[in-house]
C-alpha beads as a LAMMPS data file, in Angstrom:
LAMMPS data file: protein, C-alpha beads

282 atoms
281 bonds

1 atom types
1 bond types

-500.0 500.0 xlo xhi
-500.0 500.0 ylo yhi
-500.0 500.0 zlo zhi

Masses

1 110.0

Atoms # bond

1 1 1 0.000 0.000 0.000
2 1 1 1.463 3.268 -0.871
3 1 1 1.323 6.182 1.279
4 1 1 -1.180 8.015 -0.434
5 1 1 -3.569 5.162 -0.301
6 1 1 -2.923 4.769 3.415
7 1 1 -4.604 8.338 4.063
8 1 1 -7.840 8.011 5.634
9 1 1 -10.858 8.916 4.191
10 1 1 -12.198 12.128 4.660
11 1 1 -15.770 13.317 5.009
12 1 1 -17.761 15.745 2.377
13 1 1 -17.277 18.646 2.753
14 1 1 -15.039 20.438 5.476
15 1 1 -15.102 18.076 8.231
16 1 1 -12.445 15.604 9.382
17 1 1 -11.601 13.985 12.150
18 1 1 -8.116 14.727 13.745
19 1 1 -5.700 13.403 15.730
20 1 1 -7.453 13.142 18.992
21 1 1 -10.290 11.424 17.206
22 1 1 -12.472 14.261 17.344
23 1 1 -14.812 15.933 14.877
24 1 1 -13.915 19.151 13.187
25 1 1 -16.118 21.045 11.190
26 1 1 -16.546 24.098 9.627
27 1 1 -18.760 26.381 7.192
28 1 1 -16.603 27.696 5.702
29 1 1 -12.860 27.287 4.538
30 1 1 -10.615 28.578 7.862
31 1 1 -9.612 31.754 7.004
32 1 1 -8.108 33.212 10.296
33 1 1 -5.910 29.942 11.346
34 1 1 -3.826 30.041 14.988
35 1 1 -1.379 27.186 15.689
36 1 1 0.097 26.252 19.372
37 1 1 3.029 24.148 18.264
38 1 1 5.671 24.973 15.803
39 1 1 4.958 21.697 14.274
40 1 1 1.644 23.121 13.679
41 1 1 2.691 25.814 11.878
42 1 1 4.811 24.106 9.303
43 1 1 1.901 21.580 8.777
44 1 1 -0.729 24.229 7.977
45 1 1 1.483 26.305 5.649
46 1 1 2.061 22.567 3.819
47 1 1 -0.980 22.218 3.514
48 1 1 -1.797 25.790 1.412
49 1 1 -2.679 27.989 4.607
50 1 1 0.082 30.410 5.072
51 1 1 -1.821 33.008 3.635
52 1 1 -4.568 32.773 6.385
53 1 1 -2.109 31.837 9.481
54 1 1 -2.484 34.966 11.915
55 1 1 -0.730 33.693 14.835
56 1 1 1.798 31.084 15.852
57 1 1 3.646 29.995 19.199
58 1 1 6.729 31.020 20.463
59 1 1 9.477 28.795 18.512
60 1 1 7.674 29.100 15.471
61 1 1 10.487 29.518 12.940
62 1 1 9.588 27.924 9.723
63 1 1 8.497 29.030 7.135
64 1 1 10.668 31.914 7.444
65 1 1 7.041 34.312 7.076
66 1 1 6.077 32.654 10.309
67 1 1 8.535 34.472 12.424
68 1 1 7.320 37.914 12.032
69 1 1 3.538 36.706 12.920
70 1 1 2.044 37.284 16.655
71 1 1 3.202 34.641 19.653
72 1 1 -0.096 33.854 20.916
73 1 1 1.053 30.686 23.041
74 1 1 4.310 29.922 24.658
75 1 1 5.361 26.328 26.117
76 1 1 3.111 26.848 28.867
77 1 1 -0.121 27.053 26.876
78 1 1 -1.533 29.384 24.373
79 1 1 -2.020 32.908 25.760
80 1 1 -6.593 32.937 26.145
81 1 1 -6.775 36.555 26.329
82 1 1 -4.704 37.133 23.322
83 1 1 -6.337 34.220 21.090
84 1 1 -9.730 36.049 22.073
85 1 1 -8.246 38.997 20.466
86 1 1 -7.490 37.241 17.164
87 1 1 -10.831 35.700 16.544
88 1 1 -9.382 32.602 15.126
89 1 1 -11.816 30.530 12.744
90 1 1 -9.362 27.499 13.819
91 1 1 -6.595 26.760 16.038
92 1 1 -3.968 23.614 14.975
93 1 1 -2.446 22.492 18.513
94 1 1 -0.232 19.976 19.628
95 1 1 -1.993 16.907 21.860
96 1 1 0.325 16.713 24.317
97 1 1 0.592 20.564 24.735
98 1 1 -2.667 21.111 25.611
99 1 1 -4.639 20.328 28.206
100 1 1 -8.383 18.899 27.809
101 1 1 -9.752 21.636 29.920
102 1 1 -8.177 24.218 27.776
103 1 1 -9.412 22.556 24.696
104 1 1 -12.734 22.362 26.161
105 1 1 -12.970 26.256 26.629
106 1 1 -11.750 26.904 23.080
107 1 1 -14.344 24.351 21.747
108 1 1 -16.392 26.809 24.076
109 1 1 -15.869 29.820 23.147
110 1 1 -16.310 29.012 19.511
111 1 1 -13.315 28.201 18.063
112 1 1 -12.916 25.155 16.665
113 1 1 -9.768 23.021 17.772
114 1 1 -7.660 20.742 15.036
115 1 1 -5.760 18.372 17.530
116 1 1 -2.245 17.429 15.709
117 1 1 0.130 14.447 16.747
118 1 1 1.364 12.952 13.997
119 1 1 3.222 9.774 15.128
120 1 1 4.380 8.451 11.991
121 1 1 4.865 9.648 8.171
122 1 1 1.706 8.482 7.410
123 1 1 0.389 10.713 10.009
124 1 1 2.350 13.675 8.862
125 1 1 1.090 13.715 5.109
126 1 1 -2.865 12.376 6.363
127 1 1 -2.418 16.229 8.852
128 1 1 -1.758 17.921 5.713
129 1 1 -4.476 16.748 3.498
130 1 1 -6.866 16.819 6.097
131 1 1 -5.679 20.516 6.783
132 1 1 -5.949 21.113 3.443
133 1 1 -9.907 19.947 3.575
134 1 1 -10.102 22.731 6.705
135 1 1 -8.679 25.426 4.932
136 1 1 -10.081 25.005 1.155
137 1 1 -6.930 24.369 -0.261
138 1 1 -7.247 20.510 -1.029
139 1 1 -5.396 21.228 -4.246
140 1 1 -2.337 22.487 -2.708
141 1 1 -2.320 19.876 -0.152
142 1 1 -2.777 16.892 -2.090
143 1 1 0.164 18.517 -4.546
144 1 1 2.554 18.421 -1.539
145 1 1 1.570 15.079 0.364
146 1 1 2.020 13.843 -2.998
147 1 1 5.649 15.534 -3.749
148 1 1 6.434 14.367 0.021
149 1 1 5.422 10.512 -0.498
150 1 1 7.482 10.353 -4.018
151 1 1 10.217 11.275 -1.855
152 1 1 9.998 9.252 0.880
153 1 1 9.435 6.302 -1.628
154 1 1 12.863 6.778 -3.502
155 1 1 14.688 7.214 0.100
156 1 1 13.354 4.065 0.439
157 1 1 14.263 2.039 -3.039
158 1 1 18.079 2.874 -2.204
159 1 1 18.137 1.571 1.240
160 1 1 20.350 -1.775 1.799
161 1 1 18.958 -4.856 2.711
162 1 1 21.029 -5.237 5.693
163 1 1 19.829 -3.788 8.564
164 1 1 22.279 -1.531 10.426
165 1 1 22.582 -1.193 14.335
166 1 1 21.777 2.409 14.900
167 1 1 21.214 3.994 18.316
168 1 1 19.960 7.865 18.130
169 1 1 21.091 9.614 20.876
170 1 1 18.837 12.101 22.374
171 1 1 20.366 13.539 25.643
172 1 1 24.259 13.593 26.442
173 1 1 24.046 13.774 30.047
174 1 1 22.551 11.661 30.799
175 1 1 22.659 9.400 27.862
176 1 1 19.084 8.992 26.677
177 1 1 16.867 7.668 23.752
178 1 1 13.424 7.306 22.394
179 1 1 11.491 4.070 22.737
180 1 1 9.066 2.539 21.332
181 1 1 7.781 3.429 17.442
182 1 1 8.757 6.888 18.091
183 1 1 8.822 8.742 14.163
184 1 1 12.678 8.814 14.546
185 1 1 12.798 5.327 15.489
186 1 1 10.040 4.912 11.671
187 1 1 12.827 7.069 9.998
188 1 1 15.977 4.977 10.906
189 1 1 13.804 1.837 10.056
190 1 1 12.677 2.919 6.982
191 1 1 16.417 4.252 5.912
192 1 1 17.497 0.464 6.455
193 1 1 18.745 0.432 10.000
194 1 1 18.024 -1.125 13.130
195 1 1 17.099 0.986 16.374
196 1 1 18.683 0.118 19.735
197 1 1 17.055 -0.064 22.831
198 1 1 13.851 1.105 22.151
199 1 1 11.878 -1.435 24.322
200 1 1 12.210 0.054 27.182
201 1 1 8.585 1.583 28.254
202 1 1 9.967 4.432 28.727
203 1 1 9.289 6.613 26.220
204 1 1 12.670 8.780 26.695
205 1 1 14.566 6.010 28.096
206 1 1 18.305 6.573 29.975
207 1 1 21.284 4.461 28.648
208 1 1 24.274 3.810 30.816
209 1 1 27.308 3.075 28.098
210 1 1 27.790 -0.684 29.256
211 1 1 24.220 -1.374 27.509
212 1 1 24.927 0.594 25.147
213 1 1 28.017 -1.304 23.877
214 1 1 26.388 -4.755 24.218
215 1 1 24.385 -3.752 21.606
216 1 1 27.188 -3.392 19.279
217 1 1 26.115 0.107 17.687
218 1 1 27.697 0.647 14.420
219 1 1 26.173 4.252 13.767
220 1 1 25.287 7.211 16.322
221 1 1 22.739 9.422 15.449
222 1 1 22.570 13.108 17.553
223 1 1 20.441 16.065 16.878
224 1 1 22.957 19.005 17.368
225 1 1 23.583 22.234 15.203
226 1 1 26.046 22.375 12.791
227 1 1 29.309 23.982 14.017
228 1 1 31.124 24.287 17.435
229 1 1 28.364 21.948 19.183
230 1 1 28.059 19.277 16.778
231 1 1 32.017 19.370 17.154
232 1 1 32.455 18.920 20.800
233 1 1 29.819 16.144 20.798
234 1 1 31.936 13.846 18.283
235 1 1 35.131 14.728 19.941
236 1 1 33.597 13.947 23.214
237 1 1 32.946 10.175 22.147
238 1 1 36.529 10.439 20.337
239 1 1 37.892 11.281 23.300
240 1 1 36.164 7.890 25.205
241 1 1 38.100 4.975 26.433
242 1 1 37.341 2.083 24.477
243 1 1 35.141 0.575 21.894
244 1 1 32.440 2.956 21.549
245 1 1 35.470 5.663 20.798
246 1 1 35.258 3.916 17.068
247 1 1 31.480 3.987 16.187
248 1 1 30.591 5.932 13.170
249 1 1 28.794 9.581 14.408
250 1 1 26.132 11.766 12.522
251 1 1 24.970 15.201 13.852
252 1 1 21.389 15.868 12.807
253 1 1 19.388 19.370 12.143
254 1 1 17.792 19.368 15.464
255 1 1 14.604 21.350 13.981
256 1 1 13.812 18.292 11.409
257 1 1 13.985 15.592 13.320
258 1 1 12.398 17.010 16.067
259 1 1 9.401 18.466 14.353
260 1 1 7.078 15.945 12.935
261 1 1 6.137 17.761 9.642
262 1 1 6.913 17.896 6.125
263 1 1 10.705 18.227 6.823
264 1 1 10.987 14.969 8.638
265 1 1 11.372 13.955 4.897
266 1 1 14.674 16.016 4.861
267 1 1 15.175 14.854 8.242
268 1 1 14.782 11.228 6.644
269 1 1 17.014 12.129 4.068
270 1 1 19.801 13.180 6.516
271 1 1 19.461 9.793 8.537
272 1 1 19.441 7.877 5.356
273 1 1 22.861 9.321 4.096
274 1 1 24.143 8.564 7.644
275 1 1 23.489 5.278 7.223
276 1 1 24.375 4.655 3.295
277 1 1 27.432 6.328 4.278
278 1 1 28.303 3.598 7.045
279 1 1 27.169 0.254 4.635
280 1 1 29.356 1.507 1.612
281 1 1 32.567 1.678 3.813
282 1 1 31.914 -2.206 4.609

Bonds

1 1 1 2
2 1 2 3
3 1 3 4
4 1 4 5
5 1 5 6
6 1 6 7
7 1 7 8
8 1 8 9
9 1 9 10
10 1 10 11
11 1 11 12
12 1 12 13
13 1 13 14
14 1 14 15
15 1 15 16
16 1 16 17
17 1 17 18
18 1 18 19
19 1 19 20
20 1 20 21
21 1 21 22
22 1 22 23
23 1 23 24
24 1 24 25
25 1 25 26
26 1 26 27
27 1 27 28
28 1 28 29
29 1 29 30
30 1 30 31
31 1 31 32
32 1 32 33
33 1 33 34
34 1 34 35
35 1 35 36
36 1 36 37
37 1 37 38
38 1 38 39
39 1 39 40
40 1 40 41
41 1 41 42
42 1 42 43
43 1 43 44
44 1 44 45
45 1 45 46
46 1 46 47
47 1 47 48
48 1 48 49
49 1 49 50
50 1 50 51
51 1 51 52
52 1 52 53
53 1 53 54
54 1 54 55
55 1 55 56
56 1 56 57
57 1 57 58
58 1 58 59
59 1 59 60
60 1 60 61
61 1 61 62
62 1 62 63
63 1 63 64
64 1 64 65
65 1 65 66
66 1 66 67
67 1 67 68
68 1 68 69
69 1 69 70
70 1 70 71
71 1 71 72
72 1 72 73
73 1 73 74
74 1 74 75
75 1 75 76
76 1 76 77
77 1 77 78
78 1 78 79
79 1 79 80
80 1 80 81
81 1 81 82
82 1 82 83
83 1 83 84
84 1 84 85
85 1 85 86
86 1 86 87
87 1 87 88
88 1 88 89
89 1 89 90
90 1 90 91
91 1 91 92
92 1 92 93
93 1 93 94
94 1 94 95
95 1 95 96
96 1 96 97
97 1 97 98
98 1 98 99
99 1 99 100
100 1 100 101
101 1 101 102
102 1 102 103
103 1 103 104
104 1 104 105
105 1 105 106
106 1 106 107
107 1 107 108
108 1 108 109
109 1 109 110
110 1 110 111
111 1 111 112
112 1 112 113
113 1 113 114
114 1 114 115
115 1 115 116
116 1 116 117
117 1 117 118
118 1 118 119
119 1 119 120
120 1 120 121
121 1 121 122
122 1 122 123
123 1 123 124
124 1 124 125
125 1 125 126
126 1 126 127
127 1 127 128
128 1 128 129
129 1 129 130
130 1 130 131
131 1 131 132
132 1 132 133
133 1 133 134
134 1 134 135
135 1 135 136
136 1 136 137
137 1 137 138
138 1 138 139
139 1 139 140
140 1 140 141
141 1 141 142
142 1 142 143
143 1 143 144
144 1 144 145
145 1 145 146
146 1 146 147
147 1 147 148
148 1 148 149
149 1 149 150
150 1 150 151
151 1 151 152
152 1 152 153
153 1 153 154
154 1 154 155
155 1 155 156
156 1 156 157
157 1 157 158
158 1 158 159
159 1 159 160
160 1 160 161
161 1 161 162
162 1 162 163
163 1 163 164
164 1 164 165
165 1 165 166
166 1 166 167
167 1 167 168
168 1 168 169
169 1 169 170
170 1 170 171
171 1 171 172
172 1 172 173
173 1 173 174
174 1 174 175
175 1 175 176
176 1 176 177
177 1 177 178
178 1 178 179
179 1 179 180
180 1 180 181
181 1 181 182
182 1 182 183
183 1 183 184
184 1 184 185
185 1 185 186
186 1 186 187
187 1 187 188
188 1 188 189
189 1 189 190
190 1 190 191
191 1 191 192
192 1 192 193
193 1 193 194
194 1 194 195
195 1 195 196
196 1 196 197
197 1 197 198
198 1 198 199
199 1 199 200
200 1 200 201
201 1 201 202
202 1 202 203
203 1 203 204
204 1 204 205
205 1 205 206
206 1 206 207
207 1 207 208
208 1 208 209
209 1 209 210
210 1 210 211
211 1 211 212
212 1 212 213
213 1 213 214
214 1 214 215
215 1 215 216
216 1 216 217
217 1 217 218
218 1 218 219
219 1 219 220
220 1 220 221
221 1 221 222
222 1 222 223
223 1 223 224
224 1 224 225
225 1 225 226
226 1 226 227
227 1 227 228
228 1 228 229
229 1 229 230
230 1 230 231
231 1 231 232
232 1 232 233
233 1 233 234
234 1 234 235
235 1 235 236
236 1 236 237
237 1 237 238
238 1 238 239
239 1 239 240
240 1 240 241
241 1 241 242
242 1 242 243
243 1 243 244
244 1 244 245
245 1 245 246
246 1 246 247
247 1 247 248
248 1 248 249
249 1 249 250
250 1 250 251
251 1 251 252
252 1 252 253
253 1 253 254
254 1 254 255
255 1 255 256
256 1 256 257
257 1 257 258
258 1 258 259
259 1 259 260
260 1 260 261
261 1 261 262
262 1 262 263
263 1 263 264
264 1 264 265
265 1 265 266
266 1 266 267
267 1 267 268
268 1 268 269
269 1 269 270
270 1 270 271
271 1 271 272
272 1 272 273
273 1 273 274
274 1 274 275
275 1 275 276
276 1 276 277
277 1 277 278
278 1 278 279
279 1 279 280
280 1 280 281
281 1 281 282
């Protein structure tokens, strides 16, 4: 099944159900859009909204346009006096960033909540379709889920068969990961590695470098900047007694792989050259 078949279906009209399972609905294509997560933001102007995206949450970075818009939430919720201000005809906001008895008093107060969590690439190109539905701008949306899942598909074709051990490294200190079938874990899978230690139920996990080298790691991935930081954090494992002092590194762009939107196909593309880069030195 190809990614574009695996969207769901989406009701007539303006009305989809998001991540949260809810119903959204509207009259009329969203014309004054808010979003509470920088995620959010890149997601609606995917999907063909930039033009009606009023305000945005601190963070908000990308597309560049975004930056100069209003901060109408910070990472302690969206700011209810100043959101009442904007009239919004629809906010986009993060699951996990907001509470159900804020979203219950926006639902209140007329203004129609689009819960967003995308867990997996599927996820990411089904947000901006069914954003796309929201905001009238289908066309636009289908375009770029479209341009998105032709690229994820040929990351895929030049993957190797062999699996590599791969352990992404999300903390220094301590050393932690993400578990489970986080999207990074989906990206290093679908690049043709292996994830390490992910079954913890943890879902940021600590790692104590004994475990660490029993599972014979051939790659470490990191999310840190270009530059002086992504410099010290391979000559600090250089610098390491022992085995580990030999595994292959890759700094990532900490913005796309942390942000599940339509640059965790870049962010893909990064992890995958990590890894092709490790298999053709075998």
């Amino acid at each position: 099944m190809t990614l574009l078949m695996a969207l769901p279906a989406l009701a007539a009209g303006r009305e989809v159900i998001d991540d949260a399972g809810d119903v959204v609905a509207l009259s009329q294509p969203a014309q004054r859009v808010v979003t509470l997560a920088p995620h959010a933001a890149e997601l609606v102007a995917a999907a063909g909204g930039l033009p009606a995206l009023i305000g945005v949450s601190q963070g908000s970075d990308h597309p560049p346009a975004v930056s100069e818009l209003p901060r109408l939430a910070s990472y302690h919720g969206p700011n209810l006096e100043a959101l009442l201000s904007a009239r919004p005809d629809l906010i986009v906001a993060w699951g996990s960033g907001l509470s159900d008895e804020m979203h219950a008093r926006l639902t209140t107060l007329g203004m129609p909540v689009f819960v967003s969590e995308p867990a997996t690439l599927d996820d990411v190109l089904s947000n901006i379709a069914r954003l796309g539905t929201l905001l009238g701008t289908r066309d636009i949306a289908d375009t770029r889920v479209a341009a998105l899942a032709a690229r994820i598909e040929q990351l895929e074709r030049a993957r190797d068969s062999d699996p590599l051990p791969v352990f992404f490294q999300l903390g220094e200190s301590p050393m932690t990961t993400l578990g489970g079938n986080h999207l990074v874990n989906e990206l290093i899978r679908r690049c043709g590695g292996e994830p390490l230690l992910t079954d913890s139920p943890a879902v940021v996990p600590q790692i104590n470098r004994e475990a660490l080298w029993l599972a014979r790691p051939r790659l470490i991935l990191h999310p840190v900047a270009k530059g002086p930081a992504r410099e010290e954090w391979i000559a600090a494992w250089r610098n390491e007694a022992g085995p580990l002092s030999e595994v292959a590194l890759a700094g990532l762009t900490p913005d796309l792989i942390s942000r599940p939107g339509p640059r965790s196909v870049e962010a893909m593309a990064e992890v995958c050259a990590a890894i092709a880069k490790v298999q053709a030195s075998d």
